[in-house]
C-alpha positions in Angstrom: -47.0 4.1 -44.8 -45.0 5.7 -42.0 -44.3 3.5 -39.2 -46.4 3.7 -35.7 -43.7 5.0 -33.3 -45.8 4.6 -29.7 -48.4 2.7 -28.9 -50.7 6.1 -28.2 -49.9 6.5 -32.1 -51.1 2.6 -32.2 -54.1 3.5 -30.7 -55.1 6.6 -32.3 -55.0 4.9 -35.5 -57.0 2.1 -34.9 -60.0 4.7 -33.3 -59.4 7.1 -36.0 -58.3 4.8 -39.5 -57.7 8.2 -41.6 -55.0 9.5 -39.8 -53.2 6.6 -41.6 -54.3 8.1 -45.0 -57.5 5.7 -45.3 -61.1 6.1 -45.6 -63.4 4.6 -43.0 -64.7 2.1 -45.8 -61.8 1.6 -47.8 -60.1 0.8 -44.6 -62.6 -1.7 -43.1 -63.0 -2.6 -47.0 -59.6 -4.1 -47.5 -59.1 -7.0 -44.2 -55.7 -7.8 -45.9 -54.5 -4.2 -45.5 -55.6 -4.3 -42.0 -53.6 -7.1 -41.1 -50.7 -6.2 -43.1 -50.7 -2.9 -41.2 -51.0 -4.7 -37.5 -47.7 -6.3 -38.9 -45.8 -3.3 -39.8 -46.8 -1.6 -36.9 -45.1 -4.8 -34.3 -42.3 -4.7 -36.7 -42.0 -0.6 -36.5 -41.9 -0.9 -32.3 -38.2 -0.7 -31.8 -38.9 -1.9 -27.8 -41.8 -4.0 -28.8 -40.8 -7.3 -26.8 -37.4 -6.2 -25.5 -37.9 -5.1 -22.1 -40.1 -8.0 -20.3 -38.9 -7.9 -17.3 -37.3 -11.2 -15.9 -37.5 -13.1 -13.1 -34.3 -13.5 -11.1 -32.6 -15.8 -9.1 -28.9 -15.2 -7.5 -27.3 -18.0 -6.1 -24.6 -17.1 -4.1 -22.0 -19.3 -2.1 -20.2 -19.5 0.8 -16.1 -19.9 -0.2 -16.1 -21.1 -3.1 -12.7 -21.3 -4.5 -12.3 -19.6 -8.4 -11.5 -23.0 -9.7 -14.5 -25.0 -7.9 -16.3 -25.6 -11.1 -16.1 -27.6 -13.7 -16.1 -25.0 -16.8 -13.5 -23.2 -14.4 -10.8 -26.5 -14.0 -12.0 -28.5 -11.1 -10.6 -31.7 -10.1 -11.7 -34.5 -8.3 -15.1 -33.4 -8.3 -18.1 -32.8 -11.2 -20.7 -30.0 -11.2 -22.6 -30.8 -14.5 -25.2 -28.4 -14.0 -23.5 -25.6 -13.2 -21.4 -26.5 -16.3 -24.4 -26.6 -18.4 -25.8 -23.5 -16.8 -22.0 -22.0 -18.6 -22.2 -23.5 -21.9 -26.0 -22.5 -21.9 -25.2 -18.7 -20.8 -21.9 -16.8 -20.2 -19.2 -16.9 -17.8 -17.0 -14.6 -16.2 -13.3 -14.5 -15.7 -12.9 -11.0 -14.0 -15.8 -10.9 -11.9 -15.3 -9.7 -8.2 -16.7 -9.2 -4.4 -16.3 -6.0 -2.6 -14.2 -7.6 0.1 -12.5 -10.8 1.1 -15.0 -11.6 3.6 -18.8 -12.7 5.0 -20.6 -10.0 5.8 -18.9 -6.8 4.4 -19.1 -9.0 0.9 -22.9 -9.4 1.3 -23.5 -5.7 2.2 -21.8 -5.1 -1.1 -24.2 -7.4 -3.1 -27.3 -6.3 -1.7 -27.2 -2.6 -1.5 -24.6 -1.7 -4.7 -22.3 -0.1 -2.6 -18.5 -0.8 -1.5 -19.1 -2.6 2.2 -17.3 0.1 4.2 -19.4 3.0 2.7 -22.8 1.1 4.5 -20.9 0.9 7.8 -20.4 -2.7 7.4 -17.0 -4.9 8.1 -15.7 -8.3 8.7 -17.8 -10.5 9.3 -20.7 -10.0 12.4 -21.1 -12.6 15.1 -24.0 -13.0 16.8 -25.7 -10.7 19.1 -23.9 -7.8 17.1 -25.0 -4.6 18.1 -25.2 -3.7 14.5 -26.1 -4.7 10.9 -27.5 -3.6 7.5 -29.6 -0.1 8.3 -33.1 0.0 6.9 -32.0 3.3 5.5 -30.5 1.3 3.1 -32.1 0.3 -0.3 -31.7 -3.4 -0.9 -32.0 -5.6 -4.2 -35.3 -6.7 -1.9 -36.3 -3.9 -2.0 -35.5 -2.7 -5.5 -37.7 -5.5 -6.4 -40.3 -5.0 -4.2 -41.0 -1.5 -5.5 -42.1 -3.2 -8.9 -44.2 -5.4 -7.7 -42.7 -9.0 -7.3 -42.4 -11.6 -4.4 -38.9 -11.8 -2.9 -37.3 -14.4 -1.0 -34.3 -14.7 0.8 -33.1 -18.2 1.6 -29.8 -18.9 3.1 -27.1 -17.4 5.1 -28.0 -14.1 6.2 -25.3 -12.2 7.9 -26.4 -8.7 8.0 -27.0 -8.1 11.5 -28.9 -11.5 13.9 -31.1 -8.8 16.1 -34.7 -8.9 14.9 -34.4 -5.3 13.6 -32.1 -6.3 10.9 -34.2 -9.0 10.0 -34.2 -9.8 5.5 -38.3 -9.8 6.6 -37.5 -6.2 7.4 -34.6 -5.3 4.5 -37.4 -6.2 2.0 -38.0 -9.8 1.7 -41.5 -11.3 1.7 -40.0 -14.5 2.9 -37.0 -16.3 5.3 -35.3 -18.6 5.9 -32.1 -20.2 7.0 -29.4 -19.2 9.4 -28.7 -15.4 10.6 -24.9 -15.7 10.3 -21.9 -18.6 9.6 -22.5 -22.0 10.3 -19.0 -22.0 12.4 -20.3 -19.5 14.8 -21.9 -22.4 17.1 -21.1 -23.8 20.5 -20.1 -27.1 18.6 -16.9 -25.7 17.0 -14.9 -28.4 16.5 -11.4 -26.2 16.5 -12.2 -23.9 19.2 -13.5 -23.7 22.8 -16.3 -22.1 21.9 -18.0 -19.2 23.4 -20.8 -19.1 20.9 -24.2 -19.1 21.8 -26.5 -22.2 20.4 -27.1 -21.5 16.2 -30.4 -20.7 15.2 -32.5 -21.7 12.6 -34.7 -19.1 11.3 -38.7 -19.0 9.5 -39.3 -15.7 8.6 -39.2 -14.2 12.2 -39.4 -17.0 14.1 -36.7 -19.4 15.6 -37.6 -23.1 14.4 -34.9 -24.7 16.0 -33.3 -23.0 18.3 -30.2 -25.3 18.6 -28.6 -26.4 15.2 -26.6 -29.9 15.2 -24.2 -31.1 13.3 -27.4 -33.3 12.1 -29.1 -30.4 11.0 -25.9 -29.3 9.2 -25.8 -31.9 7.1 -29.7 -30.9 5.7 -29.3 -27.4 5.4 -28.3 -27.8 1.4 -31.1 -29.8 0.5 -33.4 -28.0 3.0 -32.7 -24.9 1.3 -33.4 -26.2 -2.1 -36.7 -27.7 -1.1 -37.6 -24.3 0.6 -36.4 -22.3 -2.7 -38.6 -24.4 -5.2 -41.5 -24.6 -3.0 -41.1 -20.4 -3.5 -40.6 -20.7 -7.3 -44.0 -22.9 -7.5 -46.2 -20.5 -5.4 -45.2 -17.9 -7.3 -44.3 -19.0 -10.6 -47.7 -17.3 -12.5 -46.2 -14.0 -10.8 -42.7 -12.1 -11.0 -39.9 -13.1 -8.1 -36.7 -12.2 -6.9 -35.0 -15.3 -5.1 -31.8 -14.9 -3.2 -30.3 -18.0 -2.3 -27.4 -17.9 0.1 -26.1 -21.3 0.6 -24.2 -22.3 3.9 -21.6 -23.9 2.0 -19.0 -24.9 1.3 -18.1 -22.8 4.8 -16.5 -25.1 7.0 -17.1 -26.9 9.1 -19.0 -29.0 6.1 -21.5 -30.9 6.2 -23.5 -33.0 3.7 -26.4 -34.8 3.4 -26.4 -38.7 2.8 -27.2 -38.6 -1.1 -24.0 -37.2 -1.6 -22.0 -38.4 1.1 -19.0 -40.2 -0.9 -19.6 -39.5 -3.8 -17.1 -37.4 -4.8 -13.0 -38.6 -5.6 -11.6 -35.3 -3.6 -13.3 -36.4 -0.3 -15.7 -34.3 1.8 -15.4 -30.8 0.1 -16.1 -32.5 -3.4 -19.4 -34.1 -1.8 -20.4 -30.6 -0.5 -20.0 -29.1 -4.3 -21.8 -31.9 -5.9 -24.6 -31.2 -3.5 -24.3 -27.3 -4.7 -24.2 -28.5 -7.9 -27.4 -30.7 -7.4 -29.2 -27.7 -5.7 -28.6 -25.4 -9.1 -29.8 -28.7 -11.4 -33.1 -28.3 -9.1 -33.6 -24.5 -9.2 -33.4 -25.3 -13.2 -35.9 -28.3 -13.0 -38.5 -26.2 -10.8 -38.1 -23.1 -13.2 -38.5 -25.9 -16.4 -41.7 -27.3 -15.2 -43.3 -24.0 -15.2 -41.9 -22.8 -18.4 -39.7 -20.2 -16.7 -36.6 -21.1 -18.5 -36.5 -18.2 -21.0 -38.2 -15.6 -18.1 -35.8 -15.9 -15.3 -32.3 -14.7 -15.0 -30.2 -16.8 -13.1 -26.9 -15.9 -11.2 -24.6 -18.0 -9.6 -21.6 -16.6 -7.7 -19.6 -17.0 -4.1 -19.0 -14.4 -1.5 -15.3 -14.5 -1.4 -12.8 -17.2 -2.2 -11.8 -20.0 -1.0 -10.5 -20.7 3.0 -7.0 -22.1 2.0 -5.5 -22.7 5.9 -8.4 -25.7 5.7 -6.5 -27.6 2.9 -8.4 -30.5 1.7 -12.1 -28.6 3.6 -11.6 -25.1 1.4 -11.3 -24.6 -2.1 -9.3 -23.8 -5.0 -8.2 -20.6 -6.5 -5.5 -21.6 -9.3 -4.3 -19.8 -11.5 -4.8 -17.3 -8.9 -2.7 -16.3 -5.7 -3.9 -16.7 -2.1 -7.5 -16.6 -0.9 -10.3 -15.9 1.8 -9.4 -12.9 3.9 -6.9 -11.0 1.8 -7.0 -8.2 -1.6 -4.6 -11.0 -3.7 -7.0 -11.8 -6.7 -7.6 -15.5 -5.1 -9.1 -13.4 -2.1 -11.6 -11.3 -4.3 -12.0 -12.7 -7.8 -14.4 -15.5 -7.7 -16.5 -17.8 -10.2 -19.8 -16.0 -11.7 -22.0 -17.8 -14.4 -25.4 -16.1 -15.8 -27.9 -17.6 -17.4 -30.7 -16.2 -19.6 -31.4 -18.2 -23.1 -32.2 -15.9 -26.0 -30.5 -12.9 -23.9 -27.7 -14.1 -23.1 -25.8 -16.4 -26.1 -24.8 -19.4 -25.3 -21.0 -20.4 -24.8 -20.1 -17.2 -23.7 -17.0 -16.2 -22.4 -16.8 -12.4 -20.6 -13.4 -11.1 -19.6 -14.5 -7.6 -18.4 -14.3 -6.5 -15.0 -17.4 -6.3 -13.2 -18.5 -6.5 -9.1 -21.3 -7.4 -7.5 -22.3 -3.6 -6.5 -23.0 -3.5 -9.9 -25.6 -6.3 -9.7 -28.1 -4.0 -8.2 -27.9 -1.0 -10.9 -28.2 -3.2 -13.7 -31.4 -5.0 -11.9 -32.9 -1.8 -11.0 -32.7 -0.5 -14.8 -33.6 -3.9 -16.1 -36.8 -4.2 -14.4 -37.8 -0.3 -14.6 -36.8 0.3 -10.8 -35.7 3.9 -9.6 -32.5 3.3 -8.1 -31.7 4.1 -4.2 -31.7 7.4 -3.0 -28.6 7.4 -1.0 -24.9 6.9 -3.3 -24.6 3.8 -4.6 -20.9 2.8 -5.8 -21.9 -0.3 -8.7 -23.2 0.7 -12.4 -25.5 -0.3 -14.8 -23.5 -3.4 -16.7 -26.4 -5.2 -18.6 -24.3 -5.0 -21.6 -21.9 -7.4 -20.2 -24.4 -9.7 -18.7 -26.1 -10.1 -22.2 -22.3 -10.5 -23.8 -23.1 -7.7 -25.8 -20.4 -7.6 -28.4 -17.5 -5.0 -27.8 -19.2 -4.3 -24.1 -16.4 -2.4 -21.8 -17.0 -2.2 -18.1 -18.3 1.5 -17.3 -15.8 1.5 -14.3 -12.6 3.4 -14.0 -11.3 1.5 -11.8 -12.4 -1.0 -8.6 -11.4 -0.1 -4.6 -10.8 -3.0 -2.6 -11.2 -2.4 1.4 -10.3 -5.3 3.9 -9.9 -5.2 7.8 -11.6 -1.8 9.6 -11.8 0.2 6.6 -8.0 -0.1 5.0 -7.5 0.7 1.7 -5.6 -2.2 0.4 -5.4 -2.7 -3.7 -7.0 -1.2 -6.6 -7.3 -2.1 -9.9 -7.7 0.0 -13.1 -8.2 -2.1 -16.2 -5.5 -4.1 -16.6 -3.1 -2.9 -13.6 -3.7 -4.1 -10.1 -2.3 -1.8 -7.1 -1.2 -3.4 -3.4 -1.3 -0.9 -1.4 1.2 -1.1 1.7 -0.8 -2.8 4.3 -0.4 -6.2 6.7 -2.2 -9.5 5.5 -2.2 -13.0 6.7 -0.6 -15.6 3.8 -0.2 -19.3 3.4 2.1 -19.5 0.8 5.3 -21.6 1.7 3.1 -23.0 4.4 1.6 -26.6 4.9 -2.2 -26.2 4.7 -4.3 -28.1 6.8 -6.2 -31.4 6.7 -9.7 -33.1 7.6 -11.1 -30.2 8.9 -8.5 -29.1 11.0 -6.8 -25.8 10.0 -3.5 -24.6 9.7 -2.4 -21.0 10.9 -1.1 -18.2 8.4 2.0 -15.8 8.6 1.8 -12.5 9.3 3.4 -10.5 6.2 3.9 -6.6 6.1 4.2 -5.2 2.6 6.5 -1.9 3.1 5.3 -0.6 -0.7 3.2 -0.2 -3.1 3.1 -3.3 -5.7 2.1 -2.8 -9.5 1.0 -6.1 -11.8 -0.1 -6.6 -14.8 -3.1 -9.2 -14.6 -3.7 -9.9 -18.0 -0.1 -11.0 -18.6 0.7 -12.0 -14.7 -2.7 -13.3 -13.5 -1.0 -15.1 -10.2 0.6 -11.5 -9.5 4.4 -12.5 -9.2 5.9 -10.0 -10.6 6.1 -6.0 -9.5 6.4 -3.6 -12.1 5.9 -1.0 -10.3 9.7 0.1 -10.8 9.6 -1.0 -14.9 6.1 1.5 -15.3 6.2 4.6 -12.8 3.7 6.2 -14.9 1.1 3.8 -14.4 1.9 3.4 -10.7 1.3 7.1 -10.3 -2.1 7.0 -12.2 -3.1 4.4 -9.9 -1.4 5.9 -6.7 -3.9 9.0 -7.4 -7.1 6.7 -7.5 -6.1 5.6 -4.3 -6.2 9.2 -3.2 -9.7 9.6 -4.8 -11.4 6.2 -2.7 -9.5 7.7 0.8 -11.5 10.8 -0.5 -14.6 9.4 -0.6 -14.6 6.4 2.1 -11.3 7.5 4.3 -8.4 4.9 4.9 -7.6 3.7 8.7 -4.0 3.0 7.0 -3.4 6.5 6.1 -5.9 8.1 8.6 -8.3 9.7 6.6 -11.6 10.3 7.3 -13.8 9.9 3.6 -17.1 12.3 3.2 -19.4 9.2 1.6 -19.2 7.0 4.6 -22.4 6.3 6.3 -23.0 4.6 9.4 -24.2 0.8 9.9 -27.4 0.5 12.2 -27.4 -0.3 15.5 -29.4 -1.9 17.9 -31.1 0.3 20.2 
């Protein structure tokens, strides 16, 4: 018997028995051949059960430091949860943001595209005149096209005006807080000029002045709000983006976790993250959605290091928030997706979030957007697909108003000559209250090898020429394509943020 290669084929055959080689009675005749050929036909379907499409949740933090978590060497803290969410899926060592930064890192995530080529920098305050253009195609929206419920739940940052609204970047539902929770008259390091912080229902304003009060709620606030979504629509497909407020300073925690932790305030506030995930996983278990829902979990830059004991960590890695160094741009990322995804696994390809939105699009059947996107399909390395390489040649990182500052090419990492803001050699800060960074100007290009020099100490850019000149030309090729302020050139693939009009 040949095997059924479509279901059409399937079909045909069971309307029309003799195109299998039987006779009408001899094929109603014999039940046990009719039931032996139902199996051969599932078992001749190559696709047959391999492309439901999943649920998916992304999780993504504010400043979390590459060594926050527990399966990534965290002290004086415990994250259990997101610990077991590792052993249970697979973690990544070389996973990276766009850029260093709120907004421009956010951009990245949810259109596919390097920040700078959507218009987008920095990180908007409020009543900014622009934000993420609906000409954009969004992961919202990518997963509105097939069909399923989306929700985004968190920290925003796209642009506060109505017009940029995630109700109008294609989310069925909001809520949380248009932009960072420091951007508020009650800034306790500044004299603020911010206007009061608002709290945001879909588009309506449900407090109109946030406290430090409310603060301390928002975590467990946006948890409630996320698993209220996953039970109204758990008997349909969803997309859930939750954007958690922390652990952006200033923090704030509720009074569950308040103490709890041996570090002191920023422990509490990860334990609290941590408690969060454990609840996304609870709600998802009590509608046996476990094995239908992918679940990502990753931050939006690393870790505000001029707060000391209020920001993160990022060893074995050098610097942090707001600069190309790897602590600035390499950050935590744990997937989850039992029976997809094997457990205990480790991933040390390079991927970025731009590439989130490819692989989602394909994975769910989704055409992707019609405008450039800059991330590519890496499902292969989700899944820990054995001998998976990352389809990239190479990654561009932009910082500041469109610089050109590092690149990095499979193992080799390029700094570009640029200015950045650095704490090393300086005494961070304490109990909320920051210390300032120095001002460092690199004259020339730096060359590391980051599988053997991972904290980037030493420059070989004099020891491997070759390899400096390989990656000196990809830095041509991004200018190309998305200009460079540094070097003044203008790229062809830019394309401008919206404004307000």
């Amino acid at each position: 018997m040949k095997p059924l290669r479509s279901w059409p084929q399937l079909i045909r055959s069971w309307l029309i028995p003799h195109q299998l080689g039987l006779a009408h009675d001899r094929f109603w005749l014999k039940p046990n051949r009719f039931w032996l050929l139902l199996v051969g036909v599932f078992l001749s379907v190559p696709s047959f059960g391999a492309e439901v499409r999943p649920n998916v949740v992304i999780i993504f933090v504010d400043d979390l430091g590459y060594s926050d978590l527990g399966c990534y060497g965290a002290k004086g803290w415990k994250t259990p949860h997101l610990d077991q969410m590792a052993q249970e899926g697979i973690r990544f060592t070389n996973f990276y943001v766009s850029q260093p930064v709120c907004s421009a890192s956010r951009a990245s995530l949810l259109t596919g595209c390097y920040a700078n080529r959507v218009g987008i920098s920095g990180a908007l305050g409020p009543n900014s005149k622009v934000g993420l253009s609906e000409k954009e195609t969004t992961l919202g929206n990518i997963f509105q096209s097939q069909g399923y419920k989306t929700a985004m739940i968190g920290k925003w940052h796209l642009g506060d005006h109505e017009s940029f609204s995630p109700i109008k970047r294609g989310f069925d539902y909001y809520f949380g807080l248009p932009y960072s929770n420091d951007m508020w008259p009650f800034h306790p390091n500044t004299k603020s000029t911010f206007p009061p912080l608002p709290l945001i229902e879909n588009t309506k304003i449900i407090n109109n002045n946030v406290t430090d009060k409310d603060q301390a709620q928002l975590t467990t606030q946006y948890t409630e709000k996320a698993v209220r979504f996953i039970n109204e629509n758990h008997n349909k497909p969803f997309f859930l983006y939750l954007a958690h407020t922390m652990p952006h300073v200033p923090l704030y925690v509720s009074e569950k976790f308040k103490g709890k932790s041996e570090q002191g305030l920023y422990g509490d506030v990860i334990q609290e993250i941590d408690w969060s995930v454990g609840e996304i996983f609870k709600a998802l278990k009590n509608h046996k959605l476990g094995e239908k829902t992918l679940v990502i979990f990753t931050s939006d830059n690393g870790p505000w290091l001029s707060y000391g004991n209020h920001g993160g960590t990022k060893e074995p890695l050098r610097e942090g928030k707001g600069s190309v160094w790897e602590g600035g741009i390499r950050v935590p990322m744990i997937a989850h997706y039992p029976k997809q995804i094997p457990p205990n696994s480790i991933q040390h390809e390079p991927m970025m979030t731009i590439d989130l939105l490819p692989t989602l699009a394909k994975w769910i059947g989704a055409e992707l957007p019609k405008l450039p996107i800059d991330g590519l399909d890496c499902r292969s390395l989700l899944l820990g697909e054995k001998d998976a390489r990352s389809p990239h040649k190479a990654f561009w990182f932009y910082y500041g108003n469109n610089e050109l500052q590092a690149i990095r090419m499979g193992k080799w990492k390029l700094i570009l000559p640029h200015s950045c803001r650095m704490i090393e050699d300086r005494p961070a800060g304490k109990d909320g209250k920051p210390n300032g960074y120095r001002q460092v100007k690199l004259e020339k290009p730096m060359l590391f090898n980051l599988e053997e020099d991972i904290g980037e100490s030493k420059d070989l850019s004099e020891k491997h020429p070759e390899v400096l000149a390989d990656l000196l030309k990809e830095a041509d090729r991004a200018r190309e394509e998305l200009g460079d302020l540094l070097t003044k050139k203008t790229g062809k693939g830019n394309r401008p943020a919206g404004k307000v009009e």
